[in-house]
MARSE-561496 format. One record per residue (C-alpha): residue in three letters; x, y, z. Coordinates in steps of 0.2 Angstrom, whole numbers, padded with zeros to 4 digits, always signed. Example, Ala and Ser with C-alpha at 12.3 -4.5 7.8 and 13.67 -1.06 7.14 Angstrom:
2
ALA+0062-0022+0039/SER+0068-0005+0036/
***
This chain:
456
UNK+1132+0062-0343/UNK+1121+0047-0346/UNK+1104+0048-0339/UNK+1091+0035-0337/UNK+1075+0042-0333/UNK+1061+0027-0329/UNK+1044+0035-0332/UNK+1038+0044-0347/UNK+1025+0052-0341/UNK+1024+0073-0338/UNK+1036+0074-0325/UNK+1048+0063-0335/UNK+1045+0068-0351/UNK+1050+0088-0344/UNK+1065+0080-0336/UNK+1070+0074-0352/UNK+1068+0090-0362/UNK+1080+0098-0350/UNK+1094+0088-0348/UNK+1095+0085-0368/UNK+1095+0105-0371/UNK+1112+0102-0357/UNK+1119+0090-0369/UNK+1117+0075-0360/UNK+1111+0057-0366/UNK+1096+0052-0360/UNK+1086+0036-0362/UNK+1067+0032-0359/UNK+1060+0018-0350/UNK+1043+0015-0350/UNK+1030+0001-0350/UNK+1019+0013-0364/UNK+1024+0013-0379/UNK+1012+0028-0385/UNK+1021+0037-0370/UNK+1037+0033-0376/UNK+1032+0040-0393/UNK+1027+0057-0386/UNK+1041+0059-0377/UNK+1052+0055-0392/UNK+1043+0067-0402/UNK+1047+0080-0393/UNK+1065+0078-0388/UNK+1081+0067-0393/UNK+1080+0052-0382/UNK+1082+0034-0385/UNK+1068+0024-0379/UNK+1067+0008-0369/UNK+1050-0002-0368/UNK+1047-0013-0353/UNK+1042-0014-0336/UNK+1056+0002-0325/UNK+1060-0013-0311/UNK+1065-0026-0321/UNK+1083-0031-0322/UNK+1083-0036-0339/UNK+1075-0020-0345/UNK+1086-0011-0336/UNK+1102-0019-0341/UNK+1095-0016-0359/UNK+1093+0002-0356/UNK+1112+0005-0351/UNK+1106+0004-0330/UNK+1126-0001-0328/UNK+1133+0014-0338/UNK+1121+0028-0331/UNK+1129+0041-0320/UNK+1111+0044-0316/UNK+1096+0036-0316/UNK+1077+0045-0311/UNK+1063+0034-0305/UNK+1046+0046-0309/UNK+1033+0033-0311/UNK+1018+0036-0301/UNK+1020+0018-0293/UNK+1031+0021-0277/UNK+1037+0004-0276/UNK+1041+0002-0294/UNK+1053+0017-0291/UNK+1060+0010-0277/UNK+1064-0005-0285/UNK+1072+0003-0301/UNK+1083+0012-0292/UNK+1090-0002-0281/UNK+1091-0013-0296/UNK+1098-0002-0305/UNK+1112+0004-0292/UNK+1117-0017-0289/UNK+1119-0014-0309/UNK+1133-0001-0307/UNK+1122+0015-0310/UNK+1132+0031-0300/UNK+1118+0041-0293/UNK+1098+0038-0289/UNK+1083+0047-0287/UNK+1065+0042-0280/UNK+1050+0051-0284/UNK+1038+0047-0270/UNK+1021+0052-0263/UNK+1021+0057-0245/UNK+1020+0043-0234/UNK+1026+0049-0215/UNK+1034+0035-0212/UNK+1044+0035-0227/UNK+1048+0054-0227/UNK+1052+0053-0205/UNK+1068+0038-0211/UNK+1072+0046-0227/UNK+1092+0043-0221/UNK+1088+0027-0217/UNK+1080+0019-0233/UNK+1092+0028-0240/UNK+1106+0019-0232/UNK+1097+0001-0234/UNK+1092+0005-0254/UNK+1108+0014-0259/UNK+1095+0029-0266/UNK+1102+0045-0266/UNK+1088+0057-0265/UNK+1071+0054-0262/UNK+1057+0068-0267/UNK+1039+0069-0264/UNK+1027+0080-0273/UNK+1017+0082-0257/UNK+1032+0088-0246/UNK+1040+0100-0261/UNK+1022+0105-0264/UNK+1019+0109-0248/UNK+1034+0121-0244/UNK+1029+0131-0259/UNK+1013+0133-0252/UNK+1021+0138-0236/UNK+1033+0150-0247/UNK+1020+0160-0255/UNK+1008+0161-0237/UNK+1022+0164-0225/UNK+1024+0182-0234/UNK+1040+0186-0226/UNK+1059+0187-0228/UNK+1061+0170-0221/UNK+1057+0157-0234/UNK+1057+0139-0232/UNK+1071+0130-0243/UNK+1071+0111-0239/UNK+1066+0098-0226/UNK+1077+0084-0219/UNK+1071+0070-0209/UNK+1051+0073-0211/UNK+1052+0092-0208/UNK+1064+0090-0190/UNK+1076+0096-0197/UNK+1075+0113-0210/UNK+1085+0124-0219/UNK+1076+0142-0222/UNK+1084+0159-0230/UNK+1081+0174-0222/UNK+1085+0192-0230/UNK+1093+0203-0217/UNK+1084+0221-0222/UNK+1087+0238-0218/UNK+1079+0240-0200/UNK+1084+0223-0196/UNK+1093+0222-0179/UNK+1108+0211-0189/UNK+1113+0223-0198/UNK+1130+0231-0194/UNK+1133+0214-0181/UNK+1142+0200-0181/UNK+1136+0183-0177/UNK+1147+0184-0160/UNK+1137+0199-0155/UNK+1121+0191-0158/UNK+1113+0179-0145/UNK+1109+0165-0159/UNK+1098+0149-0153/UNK+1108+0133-0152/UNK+1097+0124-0162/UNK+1101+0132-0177/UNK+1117+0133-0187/UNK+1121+0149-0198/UNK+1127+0138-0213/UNK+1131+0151-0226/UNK+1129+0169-0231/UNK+1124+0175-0247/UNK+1129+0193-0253/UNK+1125+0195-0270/UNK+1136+0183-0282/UNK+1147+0175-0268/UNK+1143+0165-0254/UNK+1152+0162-0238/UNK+1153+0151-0222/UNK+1151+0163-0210/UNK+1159+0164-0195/UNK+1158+0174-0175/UNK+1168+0189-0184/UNK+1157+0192-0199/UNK+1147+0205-0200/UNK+1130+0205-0207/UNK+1123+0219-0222/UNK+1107+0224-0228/UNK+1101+0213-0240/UNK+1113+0199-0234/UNK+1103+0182-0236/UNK+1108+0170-0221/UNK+1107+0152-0225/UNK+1100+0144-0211/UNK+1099+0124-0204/UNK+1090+0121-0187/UNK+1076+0113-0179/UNK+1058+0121-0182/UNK+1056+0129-0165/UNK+1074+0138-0166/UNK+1071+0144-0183/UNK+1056+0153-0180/UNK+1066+0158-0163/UNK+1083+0164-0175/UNK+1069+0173-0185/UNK+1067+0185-0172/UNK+1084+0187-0169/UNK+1090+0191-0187/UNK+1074+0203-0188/UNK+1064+0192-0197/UNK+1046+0200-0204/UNK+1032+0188-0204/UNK+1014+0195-0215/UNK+1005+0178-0210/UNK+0987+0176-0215/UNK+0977+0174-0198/UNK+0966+0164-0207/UNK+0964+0150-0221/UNK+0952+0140-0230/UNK+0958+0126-0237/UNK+0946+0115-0250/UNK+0952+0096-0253/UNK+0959+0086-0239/UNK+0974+0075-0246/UNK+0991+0074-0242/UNK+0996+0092-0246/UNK+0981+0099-0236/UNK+0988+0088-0220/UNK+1002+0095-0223/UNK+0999+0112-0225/UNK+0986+0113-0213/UNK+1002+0107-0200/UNK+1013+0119-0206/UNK+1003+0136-0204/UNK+0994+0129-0187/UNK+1011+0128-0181/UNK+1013+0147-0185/UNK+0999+0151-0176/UNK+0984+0151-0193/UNK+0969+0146-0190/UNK+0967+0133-0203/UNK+0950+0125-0210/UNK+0948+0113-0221/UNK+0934+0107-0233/UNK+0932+0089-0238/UNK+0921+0081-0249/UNK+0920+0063-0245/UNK+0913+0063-0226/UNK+0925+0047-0222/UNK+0941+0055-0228/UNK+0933+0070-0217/UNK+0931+0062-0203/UNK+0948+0053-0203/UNK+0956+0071-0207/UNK+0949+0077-0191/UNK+0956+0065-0180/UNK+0974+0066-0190/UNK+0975+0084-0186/UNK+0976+0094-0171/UNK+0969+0113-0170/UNK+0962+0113-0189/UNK+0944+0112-0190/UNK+0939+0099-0204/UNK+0920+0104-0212/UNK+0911+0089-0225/UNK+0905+0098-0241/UNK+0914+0102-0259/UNK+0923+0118-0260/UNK+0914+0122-0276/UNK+0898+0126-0265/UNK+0896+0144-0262/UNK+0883+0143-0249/UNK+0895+0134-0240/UNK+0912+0145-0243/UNK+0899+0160-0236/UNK+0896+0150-0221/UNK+0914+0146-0218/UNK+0919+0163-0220/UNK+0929+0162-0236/UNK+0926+0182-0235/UNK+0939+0183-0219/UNK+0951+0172-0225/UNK+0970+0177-0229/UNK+0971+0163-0244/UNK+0958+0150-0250/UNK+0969+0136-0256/UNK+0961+0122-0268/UNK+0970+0105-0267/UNK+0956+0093-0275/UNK+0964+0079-0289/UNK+0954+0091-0301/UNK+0961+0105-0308/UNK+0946+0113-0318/UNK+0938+0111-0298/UNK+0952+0120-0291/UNK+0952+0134-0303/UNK+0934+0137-0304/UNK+0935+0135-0284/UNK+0947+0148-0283/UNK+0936+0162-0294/UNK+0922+0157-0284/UNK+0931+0161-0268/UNK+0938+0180-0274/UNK+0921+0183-0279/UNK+0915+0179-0263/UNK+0931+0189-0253/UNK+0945+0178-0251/UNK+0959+0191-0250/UNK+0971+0178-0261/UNK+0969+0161-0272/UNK+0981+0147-0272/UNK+0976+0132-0284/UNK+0984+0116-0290/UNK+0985+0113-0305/UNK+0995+0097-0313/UNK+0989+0098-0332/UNK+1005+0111-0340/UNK+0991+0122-0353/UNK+0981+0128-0341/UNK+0996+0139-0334/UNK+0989+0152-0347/UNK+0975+0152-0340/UNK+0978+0157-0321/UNK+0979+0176-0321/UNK+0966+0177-0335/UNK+0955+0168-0320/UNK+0960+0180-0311/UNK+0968+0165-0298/UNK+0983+0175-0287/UNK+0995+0158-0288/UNK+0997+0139-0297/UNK+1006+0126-0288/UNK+1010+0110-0299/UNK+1017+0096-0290/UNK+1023+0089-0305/UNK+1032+0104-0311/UNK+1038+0106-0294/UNK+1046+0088-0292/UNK+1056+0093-0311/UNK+1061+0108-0304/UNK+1070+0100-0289/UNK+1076+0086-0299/UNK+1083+0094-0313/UNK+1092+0109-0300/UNK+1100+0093-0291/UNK+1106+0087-0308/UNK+1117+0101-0311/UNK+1128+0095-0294/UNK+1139+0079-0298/UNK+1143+0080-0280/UNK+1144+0062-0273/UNK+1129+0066-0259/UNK+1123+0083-0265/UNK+1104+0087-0257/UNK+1102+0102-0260/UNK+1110+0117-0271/UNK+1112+0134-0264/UNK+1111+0152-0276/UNK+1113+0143-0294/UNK+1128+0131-0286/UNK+1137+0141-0280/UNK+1138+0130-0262/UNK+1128+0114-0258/UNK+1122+0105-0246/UNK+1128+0087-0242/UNK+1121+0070-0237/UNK+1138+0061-0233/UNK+1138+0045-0220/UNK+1151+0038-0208/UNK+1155+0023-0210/UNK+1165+0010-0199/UNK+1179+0012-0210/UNK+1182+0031-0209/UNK+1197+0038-0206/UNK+1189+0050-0193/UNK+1175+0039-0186/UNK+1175+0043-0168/UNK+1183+0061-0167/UNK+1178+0075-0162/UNK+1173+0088-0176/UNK+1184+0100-0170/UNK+1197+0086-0176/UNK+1191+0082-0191/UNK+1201+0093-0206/UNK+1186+0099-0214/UNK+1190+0113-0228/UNK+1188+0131-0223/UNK+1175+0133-0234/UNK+1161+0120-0227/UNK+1152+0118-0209/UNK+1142+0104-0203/UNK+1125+0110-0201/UNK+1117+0095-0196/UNK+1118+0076-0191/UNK+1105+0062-0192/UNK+1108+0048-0180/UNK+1092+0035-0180/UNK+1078+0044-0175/UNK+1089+0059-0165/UNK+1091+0075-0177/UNK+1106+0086-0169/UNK+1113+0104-0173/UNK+1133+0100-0169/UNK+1144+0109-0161/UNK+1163+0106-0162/UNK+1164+0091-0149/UNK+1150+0083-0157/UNK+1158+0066-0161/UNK+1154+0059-0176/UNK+1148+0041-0174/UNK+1146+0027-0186/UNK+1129+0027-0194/UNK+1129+0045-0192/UNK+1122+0056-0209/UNK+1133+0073-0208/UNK+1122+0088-0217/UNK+1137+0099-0224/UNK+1135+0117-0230/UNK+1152+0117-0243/UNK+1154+0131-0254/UNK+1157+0122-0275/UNK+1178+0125-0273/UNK+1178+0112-0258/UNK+1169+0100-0265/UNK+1182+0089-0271/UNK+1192+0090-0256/UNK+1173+0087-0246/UNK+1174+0069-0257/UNK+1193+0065-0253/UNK+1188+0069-0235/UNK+1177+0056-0234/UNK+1185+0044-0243/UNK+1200+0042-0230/UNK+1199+0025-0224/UNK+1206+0017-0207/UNK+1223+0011-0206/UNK+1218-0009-0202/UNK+1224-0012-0182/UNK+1241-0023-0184/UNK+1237-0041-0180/UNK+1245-0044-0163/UNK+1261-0057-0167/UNK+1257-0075-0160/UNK+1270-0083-0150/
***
């Protein structure tokens, strides 16, 4: 496969290292030529110097050729740019790295559409979920977020004293904003349907609306060990998000911000969480915010030797577990010898996530499910559809694939089988990796043209 990667910073330059050690050939666009030469150094890539957007750049770097090119510069727009640039030039697929703007995060589909990008990623959003992961401490864990968090998809373990277990999906009363997409029981993965029966140590892949999920939870026997409280130093995007998140689940959530009018405008953003103006490096103020009674003390500041020593501090001083950011990749030795209970690296996280979706060549894969064994589709209806305007029900989708999902504008709907599938519309299909082909045929049925009626 022929990748072109635009960015050689870390996350770039990590993206690299991996898809070249899978054999495929990966060129290097960067403004910076001493970046260019780092990466190089450490890998086999060709590199390209010159500015990711423009379109002679691109061209030269093979833009028309790529059957995948990676935008991971830290400018937004630049990425943006690349990519459509480099679709208009023939590129395959396309991937935007981008920071957490709302707005951009809440139409995702619909830049998407507009663009021509394939999948957008922010390091706040996947940053965020891992922090939710580790703090939720439960058998439900968080996997991906459609549409600005409306829509998720969450994996639940059905244990031994789980109600589920020994019932089939007909028996229990499941919500009806949530789809069971698929059912993981050790290697093999199947679409489940009202006659399966659920086992111990089944995981249940789940796509739903927030409320219904924590609803189906329940339901399945979900086990929740949620910290009741959280202190939270550094007030940026992953702390708003964050802070959102576990105040949803009922934590109390406070947050500690050094610059007062970031502080202040924190605290009108956020609803329930109580914002305080101070550094989290200040043990005076940890003792008076009661870092001794909090579940987690999480350190999001831009600094990562603040976040770690933050972090010590706050164990000394109580705090029941650590969670700090940490970007730069040689201080990952140093974590546990800091005695800090977990590192998040948005960077690392945002490789992670691209290079796991580089392993599907799925036209409209989002997401991959147990190592590829099933994925999860972004696939639009167009106009010229062969099955624009039917029912689901009528639509010959492959045994082995279930709509979970449908974006349509600003609506998010859980479908059922007389949903009708509307131009516009952005199907999320849970499809097990043998279906796949016949998923891409599917969709690209086009409508007999209507017969011109004869003039007289």
């Amino acid at each position: 496969m022929n990748v072109l990667v635009v960015g050689a910073g870390e996350v770039g330059s990590h993206l690299a290292r991996f898809l070249t050690k899978e054999a495929h050939r990966v060129t290097i666009v960067d403004r910076d030529a001493k970046s260019l030469r780092r990466a190089a150094r450490v890998t086999d890539v060709q590199t390209v110097e010159g500015h990711g957007a423009s379109y002679p750049t691109l061209e030269k770097a093979g833009a028309a050729k790529a059957d995948l090119v990676v935008a991971v510069t830290h400018d937004d727009e630049l990425n943006m740019v690349a990519c459509t640039v480099a679709k208009r030039l023939g590129a395959r697929r396309t991937v935007v790295r981008v920071h957490a703007a709302q707005d951009l995060l809440d139409n995702q589909f619909i830049y998407k559409d507009i663009l021509g990008i394939d999948l957008i990623i922010s390091p706040e959003e996947v940053t965020a979920l891992e922090i939710l992961r580790i703090c939720r401490g439960q058998n439900a864990t968080p996997v991906e977020n459609y549409a600005g968090g409306r829509l998720q998809m969450r994996r639940l373990e059905i244990l031994d004293d789980s109600p589920a277990a020994g019932k089939s999906f007909k028996d229990l009363k499941m919500v009806n904003s949530v789809r069971a997409t698929g059912v993981v029981r050790g290697t093999e993965v199947s679409i489940p349907r009202g006659d399966t029966v659920l086992r111990s140590r089944d995981y249940v892949m789940l796509i739903g609306l927030p409320e219904g999920l924590d609803k189906t939870e329940k339901i399945l026997g979900g086990r929740r060990d949620l910290p009741k409280r959280v202190l939270v130093s550094g007030g940026g995007p992953i702390a708003l998000l964050v802070a959102r998140d576990l105040g949803a689940l009922g934590v109390k959530v406070r947050i500690i911000e050094p610059d007062r009018e970031a502080a202040e405008q924190l605290s009108r953003d956020l609803e329930g969480a109580e914002v305080v103006h101070g550094a989290g490096t200040d043990m005076e103020l940890l003792n008076q915010e009661g870092v001794h009674r909090s579940g987690y003390f999480i350190s999001l500041t831009p600094n990562d030797e603040v976040n770690l020593l933050a972090c010590q501090l706050a164990k000394s001083l109580g705090a029941e577990k650590t969670i700090a950011m940490v970007n730069r990749s040689d201080y990952a030795a140093l974590v546990a010898r800091l005695g800090v209970d977990h590192a998040v690296s948005p960077r690392k996280l945002v490789a992670r996530r691209i290079t796991n979706w580089v392993r599907s060549e799925s036209q409209g894969a989002i997401t991959q499910i147990h190592h590829g064994a099933a994925e999860v589709l972004d696939l639009g209806v167009s106009k010229d559809w062969a099955h624009a305007g039917r029912k689901l029900m009528d639509i010959p989708f492959p045994q082995e694939s279930v709509v979970g999902g449908i974006i349509r504008g600003d609506d998010v709907i859980i479908p059922g089988g007389d949903t009708v599938a509307e131009t516009g519309d952005h199907m999320l299909v849970f499809a097990k990796r043998e279906v796949l082909e016949e998923i891409a045929h599917l969709f690209a049925e086009v409508a007999s043209p209507v017969p011109e009626e004869p003039t007289a």
